[in-house]
N, C-alpha and C positions, 0 to 999 in steps of 0.2 A: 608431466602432469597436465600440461594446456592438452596436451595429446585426450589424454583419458575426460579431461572437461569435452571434449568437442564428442569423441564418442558417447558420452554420456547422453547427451543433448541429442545427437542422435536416434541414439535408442530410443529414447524416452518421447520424440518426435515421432517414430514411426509406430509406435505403441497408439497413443493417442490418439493420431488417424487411421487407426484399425483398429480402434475402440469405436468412435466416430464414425466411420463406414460400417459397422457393424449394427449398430444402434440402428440408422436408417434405414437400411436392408432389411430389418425385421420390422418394420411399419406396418400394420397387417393391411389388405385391402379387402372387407369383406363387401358380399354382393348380396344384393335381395333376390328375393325367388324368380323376381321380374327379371333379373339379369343386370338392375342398376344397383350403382355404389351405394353403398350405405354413408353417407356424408358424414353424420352425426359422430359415428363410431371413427372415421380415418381424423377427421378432426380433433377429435379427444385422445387419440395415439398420437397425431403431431405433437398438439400439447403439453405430453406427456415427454416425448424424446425432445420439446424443444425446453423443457428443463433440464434435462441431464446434459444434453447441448449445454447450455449456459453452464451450469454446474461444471464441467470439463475444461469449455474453454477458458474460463476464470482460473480454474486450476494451472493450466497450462501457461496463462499472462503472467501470473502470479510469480510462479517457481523461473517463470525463464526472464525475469528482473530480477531473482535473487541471484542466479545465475548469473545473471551477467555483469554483476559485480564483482565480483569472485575470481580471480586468477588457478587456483588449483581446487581440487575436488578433494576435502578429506575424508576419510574411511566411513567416520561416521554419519556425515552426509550422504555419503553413497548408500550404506547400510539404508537408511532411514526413506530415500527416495526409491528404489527400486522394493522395498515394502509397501510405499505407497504405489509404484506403479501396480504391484501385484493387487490390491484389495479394488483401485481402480479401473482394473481390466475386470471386474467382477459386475463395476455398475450394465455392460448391455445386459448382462442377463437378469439384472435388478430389475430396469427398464421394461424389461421382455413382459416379464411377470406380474408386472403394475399397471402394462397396459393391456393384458391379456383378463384381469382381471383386479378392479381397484376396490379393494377393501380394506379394512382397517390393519390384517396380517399383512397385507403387501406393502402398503403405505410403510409398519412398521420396521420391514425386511429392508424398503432402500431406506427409509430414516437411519436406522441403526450402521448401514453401508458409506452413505456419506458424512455418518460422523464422524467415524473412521478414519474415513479418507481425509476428511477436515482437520482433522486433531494432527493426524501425521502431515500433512501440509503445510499447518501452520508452524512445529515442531519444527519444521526444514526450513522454510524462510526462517525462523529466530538464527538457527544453525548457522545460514549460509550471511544472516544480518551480522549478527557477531562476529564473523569472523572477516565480513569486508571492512567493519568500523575498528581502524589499531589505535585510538587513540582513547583511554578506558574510562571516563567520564562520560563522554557519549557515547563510548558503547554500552555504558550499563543504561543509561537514558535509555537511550534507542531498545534495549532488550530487556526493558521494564515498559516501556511502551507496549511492545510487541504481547508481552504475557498478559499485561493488563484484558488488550483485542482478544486474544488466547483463552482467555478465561469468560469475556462477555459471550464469544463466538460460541464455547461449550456449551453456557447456559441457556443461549438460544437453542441452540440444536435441540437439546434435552425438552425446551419447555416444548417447540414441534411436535416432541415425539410423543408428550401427551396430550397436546390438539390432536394427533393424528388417530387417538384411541377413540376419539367423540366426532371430529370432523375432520373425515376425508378428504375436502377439497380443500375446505380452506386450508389445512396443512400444506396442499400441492400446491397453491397459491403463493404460500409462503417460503416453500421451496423452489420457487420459481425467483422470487422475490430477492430472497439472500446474497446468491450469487452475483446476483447482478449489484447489489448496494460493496458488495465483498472488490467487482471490478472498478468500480466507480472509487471507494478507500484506494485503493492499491495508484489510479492514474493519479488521484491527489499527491498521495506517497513520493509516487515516481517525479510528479512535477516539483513539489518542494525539494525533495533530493537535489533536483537538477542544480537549484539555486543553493542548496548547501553545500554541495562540494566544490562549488566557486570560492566559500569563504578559508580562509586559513582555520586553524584549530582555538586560535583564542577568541576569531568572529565567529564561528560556531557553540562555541560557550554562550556567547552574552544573546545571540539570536535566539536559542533554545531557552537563556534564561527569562528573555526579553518578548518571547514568542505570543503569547498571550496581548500582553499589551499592545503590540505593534498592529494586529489584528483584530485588537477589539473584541471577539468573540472566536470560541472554535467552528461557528453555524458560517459566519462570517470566511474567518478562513476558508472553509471547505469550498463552499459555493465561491469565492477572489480561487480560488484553484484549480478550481475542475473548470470552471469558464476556462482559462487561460490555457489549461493542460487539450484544450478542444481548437489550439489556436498553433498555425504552424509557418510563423513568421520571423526570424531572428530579430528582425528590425524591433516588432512586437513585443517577445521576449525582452529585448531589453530597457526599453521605455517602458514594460512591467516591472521589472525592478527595480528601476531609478525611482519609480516611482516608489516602491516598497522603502528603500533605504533612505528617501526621504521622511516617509511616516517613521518610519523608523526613529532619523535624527530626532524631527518633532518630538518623538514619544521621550527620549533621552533626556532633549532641553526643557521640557517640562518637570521632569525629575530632580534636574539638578536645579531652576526654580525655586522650586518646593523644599530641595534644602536649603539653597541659599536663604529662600525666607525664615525659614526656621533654627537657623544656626546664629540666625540674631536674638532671640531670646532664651537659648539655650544653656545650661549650666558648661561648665567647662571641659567636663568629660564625653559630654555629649555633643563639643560642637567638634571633638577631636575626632569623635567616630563619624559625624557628617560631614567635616572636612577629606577625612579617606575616601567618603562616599562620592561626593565630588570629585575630587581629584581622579576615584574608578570612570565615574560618568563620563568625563572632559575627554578623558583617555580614549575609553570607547566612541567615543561622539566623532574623535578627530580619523579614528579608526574608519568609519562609517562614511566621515568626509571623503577619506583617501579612496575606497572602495565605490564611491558614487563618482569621482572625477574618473575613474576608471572605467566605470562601463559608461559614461559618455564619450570617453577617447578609443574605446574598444566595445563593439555591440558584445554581448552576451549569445551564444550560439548553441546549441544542442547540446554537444560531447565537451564541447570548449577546453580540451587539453593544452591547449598551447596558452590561453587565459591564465588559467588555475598555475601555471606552472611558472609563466613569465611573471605573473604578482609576485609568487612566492619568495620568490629570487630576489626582486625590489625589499622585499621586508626584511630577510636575510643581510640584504646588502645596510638596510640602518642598522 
């Protein structure tokens, strides 16, 4: 099955850059009667294929992190990506015809094209997300996450498609626009990943539960991630996350604070349930301690398999 993953990727590689060389190749170059280029027009057709550009190449970052998650390739993944290959070898001639001639029908011809392709894209990354996450909390998280995106991402497309019956550009603008916020989501994704599958299954509980707080905002988050996902130093990385797993601590020992002050004038049933609370917090907190002596005795690295696997073993062993 590794066999038929590697094939796949393949395939779906060489598709892409003969989507890609294709697009280009049909760039038109018209001439004026004087025998010079028309600028105006070869510009408005770059333009034009350097959205569908975008548009692809997103496509293709996208799907090949889902991928490479993934140990084997199941049927209905496959099914699902080689239908998207097929509707996406349709965008050159989309392209073709958008920029042969941009009107409200054409506008509509590739809207309607890459919602398509979008809707089944993102349909395969949830596919290929579920089935790299086995531990079923967070994977219904994570695949309630994803449908949430799934469903804002449709409503967009759809609202385009009625900008693009009143204005033409600015729809083109907009689809210019997407892909590129769609690849910027995705390096976040990928960077936070990095830092979650460092943690065991019960520090990815309390971080997902905890995620919000530790971050302060999701604006916050995004922007602390996409910096960092732009930064290609292990040393860096990991003095990034000490630092996270400290806020982090903070955020915990504030919590339990807030009980401890409140479980002094609490009735008796209530200081039983903020006593459990506590006792979860303390729990976590020392969890957090252990995982930050950690990566000060161990930098945090890229793939960091020998990390993830030598901790596991330490927690195993208490």
């Amino acid at each position: 099955m590794n066999n038929l993953k590697e094939r796949v990727l393949v395939f779906s590689d060489a598709i892409i850059a003969i989507i890609l060389t294709i697009m280009v190749l049909e760039i038109p170059i018209k001439y004026a009667v004087t025998g010079d280029i028309i600028w105006q027009t070869l510009f408005s057709a770059v333009g034009i294929y350097f959205i569908s550009f975008c548009f692809v190449a997103n496509l293709w970052f996208q799907t090949a992190y889902a991928f490479n998650r993934i140990e084997q390739v199941k049927n209905k993944s496959l099914v699902i990506y080689l239908l998207l290959l097929f509707f996406l070898s349709l965008v050159p001639a989309a392209t073709r015809i958008l920029i042969e001639d941009t009107t409200q029908q054409t506008v509509l011809i590739y809207g309607i094209l890459t919602l398509v392709v979008t809707v089944l894209m993102r349909r395969l990354i949830t596919a290929l997300t579920k089935q790299s996450i086995t531990e079923l909390d967070l994977q219904k998280r994570r695949v309630d996450e994803l449908n949430r995106q799934d469903i804002l991402s449709f409503i967009a497309r759809i609202v385009i498609l009625i900008i693009g019956l009143f204005q033409v550009h600015a729809a083109l603008i907009i689809y210019l626009v997407l892909p590129i916020l769609a690849f910027l989501q995705n390096m976040i994704d990928r960077e936070e990943g990095r830092f979650i599958d460092t943690l065991d299954k019960t520090e990815q509980v309390d971080y997902f539960a905890d995620r919000n707080q530790i971050w302060g905002n999701s604006m916050k988050r995004y922007s602390h991630l996409l910096r960092d996902s732009l930064k290609d130093s292990s040393e860096k990385d990991s003095q990034q996350w000490q630092t996270i797993m400290k806020e982090w601590q903070d955020k915990v020992d504030q919590e339990i604070a807030i009980r401890q002050k409140a479980i002094t004038t609490a009735s008796s049933d209530e200081q039983e349930q903020l006593q459990q609370e506590i006792n979860r917090l303390q729990m976590q907190k020392s969890r957090i301690q252990e995982r930050e002596n950690h990566l000060q005795q161990r930098p945090f690295t890229g793939n960091h398999p020998k990390y993830q696997t030598n901790h596991k073993k330490t927690l195993s062993k208490k």
